[in-house]
N, C-alpha and C positions, 0 to 999 in steps of 0.2 A: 543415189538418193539425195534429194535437195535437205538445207539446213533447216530441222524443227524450230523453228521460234518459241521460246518457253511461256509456259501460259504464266499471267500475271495472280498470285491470288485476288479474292475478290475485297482483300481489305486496304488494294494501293490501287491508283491510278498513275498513267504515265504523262507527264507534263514536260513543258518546253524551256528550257534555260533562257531569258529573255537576255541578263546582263552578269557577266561577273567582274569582281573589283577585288584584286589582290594588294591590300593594304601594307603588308609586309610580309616578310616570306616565311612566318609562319600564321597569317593571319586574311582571313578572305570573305566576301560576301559574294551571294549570289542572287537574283530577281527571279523568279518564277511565272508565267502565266496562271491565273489564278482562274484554277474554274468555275464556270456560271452556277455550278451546285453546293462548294467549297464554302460551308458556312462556321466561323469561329469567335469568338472572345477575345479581346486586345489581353495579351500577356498569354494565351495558350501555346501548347506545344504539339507538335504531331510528327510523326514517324519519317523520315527522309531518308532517300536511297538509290542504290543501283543493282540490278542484276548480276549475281557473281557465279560464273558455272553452275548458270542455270536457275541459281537460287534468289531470291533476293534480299540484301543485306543493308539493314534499316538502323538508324538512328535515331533518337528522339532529338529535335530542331525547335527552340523557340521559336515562334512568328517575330521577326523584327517590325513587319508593319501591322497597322495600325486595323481593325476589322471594317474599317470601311473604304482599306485600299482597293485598286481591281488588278494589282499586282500582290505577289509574296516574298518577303524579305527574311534571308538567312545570313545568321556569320556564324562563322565556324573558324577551329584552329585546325591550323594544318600540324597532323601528326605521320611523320617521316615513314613511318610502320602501323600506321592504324588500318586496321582493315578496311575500315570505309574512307577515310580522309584522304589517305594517302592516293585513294583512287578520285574524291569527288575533288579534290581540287586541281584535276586537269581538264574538268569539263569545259567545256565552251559554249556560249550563246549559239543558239539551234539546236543543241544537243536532245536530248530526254533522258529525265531520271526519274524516280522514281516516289510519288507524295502518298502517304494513308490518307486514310477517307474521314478519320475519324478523331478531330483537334481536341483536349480534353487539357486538365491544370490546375493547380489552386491558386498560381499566380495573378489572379484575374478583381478587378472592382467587386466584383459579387459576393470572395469571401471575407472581406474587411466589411466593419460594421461602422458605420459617418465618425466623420474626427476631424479636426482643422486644417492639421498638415499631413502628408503622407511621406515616408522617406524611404529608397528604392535604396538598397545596400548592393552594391553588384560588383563581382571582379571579372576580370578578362571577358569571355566571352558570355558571361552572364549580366550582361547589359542588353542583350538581345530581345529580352521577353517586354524590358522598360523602352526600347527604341520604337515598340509598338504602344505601349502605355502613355507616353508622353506627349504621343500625337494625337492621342483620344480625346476628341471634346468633353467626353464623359468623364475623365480625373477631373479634369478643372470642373464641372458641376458638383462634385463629390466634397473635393479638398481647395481648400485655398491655398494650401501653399504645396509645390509636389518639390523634393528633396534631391535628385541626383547624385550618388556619389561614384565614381565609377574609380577602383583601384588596380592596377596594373605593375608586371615589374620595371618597363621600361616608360619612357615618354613615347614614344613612338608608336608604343601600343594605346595609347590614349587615339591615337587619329581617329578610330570610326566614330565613337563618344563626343569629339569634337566638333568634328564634320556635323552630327547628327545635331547636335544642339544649334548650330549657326544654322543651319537650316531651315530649323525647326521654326527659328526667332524670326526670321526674315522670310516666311512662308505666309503668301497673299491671306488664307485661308484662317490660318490658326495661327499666325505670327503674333497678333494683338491680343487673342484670347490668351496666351503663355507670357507673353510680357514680362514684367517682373516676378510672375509667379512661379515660375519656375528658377530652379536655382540647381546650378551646376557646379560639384565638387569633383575635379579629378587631383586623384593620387598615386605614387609612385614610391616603389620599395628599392628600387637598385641604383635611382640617380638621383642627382640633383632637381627639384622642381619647388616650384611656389607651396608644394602640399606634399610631404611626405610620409609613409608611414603605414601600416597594414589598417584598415577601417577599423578591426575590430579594437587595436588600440590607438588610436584615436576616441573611439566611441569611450572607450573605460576611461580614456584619460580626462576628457572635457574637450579634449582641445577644437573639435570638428565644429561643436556647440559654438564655443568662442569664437573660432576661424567666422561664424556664418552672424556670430549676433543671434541665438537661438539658445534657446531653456534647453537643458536636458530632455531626456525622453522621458513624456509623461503619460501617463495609462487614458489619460481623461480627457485628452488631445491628438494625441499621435498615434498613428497609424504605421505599421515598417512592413514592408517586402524586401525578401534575398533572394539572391542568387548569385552560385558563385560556387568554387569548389566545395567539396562535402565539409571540409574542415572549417570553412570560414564560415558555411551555415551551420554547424554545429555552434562556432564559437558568438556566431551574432546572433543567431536563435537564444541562447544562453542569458546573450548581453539584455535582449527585449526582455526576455523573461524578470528577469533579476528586477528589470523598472516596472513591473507590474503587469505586461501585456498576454494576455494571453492569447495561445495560435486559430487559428482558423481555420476553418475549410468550406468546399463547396455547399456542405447542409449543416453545418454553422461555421455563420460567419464569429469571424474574430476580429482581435486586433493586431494581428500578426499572420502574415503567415511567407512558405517559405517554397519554391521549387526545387525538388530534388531530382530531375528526370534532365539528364545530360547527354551529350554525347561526347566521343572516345574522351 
């Protein structure tokens, strides 16, 4: 008897690995073909995966780019034993894996409600959902000033953060629209760097405020999105509250609001 191929449920589609980039060895992006039906929101998230005995074994994946790329951008950490990690970070360009049909989030312009500046709180791989946000023409119509902070425990783990901001800046298209308005804070807990320190203290101390020449966070101004392990958005969800902000969501917008939807 020949080998059954497993049927797909009808809530993923199979797409092609266009590019991957393994930034350090526990850290990695990949490029997807993006299909001509594949419609979502800069900052959404949607399900990513592979086929495992038969089954298929899904993630939820920030979008890294932006909704009006014609490709799809993911970073993920590589986890040694994760069930899915540990398999998708051997993929190769040509491959296929695995995309849902159905992008969904609250990290998205829609549930903040207009305010001056906006500030994106993000650690490790929860800079992912803002690397799509940042390229959106649609923030800078929204906010005049969009915030970056991205904190990590190493320097090294800053690269994609990096990369993505020099890009960004020196990009034909939106390079001039980002200009000065965008402003980029990266942070680091284990080593030595120009900025150190967990965000959330930072944020309690003032010092992020001073570091940039910036007010405190004000309800009547400022706008925050997070993302980042469950702890740090507990503890920065906390910190917005405390200055007045209230959360947000899809059918009300706020001033705040927060992604909880990760993988491993």
């Amino acid at each position: 008897m020949g080998v059954v191929n497993p049927v797909l449920p009808k809530s993923v589609q199979l797409v092609q690995v266009q590019h991957v980039h393994h930034w350090t060895d526990s850290l990695f992006s990949l490029r997807l073909a993006r299909p001509s039906s594949f419609r979502f929101r800069s900052g959404e998230f949607v399900m990513l995966g592979l086929m495992v005995d038969g089954k298929p074994l899904l993630r939820a994946y920030s979008m890294a780019s932006p909704s009006w790329d014609d490709g799809l951008d993911f970073y993920s950490i590589k986890v040694e034993d994760g069930p899915l990690t540990s398999r998708l970070r051997t993929v190769q360009a040509g491959d296929e894996i695995l995309l849902g049909r159905k992008p969904t989030g609250t990290l998205v312009l829609d549930a903040l409600i207009p305010g001056e500046r906006v500030f994106m709180f993000s650690t490790g791989t929860g800079i992912a959902p803002f690397a799509s946000l940042i390229r959106d023409p649609e923030t800078y119509d929204k906010f005049n000033q969009v915030i970056l902070t991205h904190a990590c425990r190493s320097v090294v783990d800053l690269d994609y953060g990096q990369q993505l901001v020099e890009d960004l800046r020196n990009d034909p298209l939106v390079g001039e629209l980002v200009a000065d308005r965008l402003i980029y804070y990266p942070t680091v807990t284990r080593e030595a760097f120009m900025h150190m320190g967990r965000i959330t203290d930072l944020i309690e101390s003032g010092k992020l405020f001073r570091d940039l020449d910036l007010p405190p966070l004000d309800s009547a101004t400022d706008r925050v999105m997070i993302c980042g392990s469950m702890a740090m958005i507990k503890d920065t969800k906390a910190l917005a509250m405390k200055a007045g902000l209230e959360e947000g969501s899809n059918s009300k917008p706020g001033q705040f609001v927060v992604e909880k939807a990760f993988a491993e």
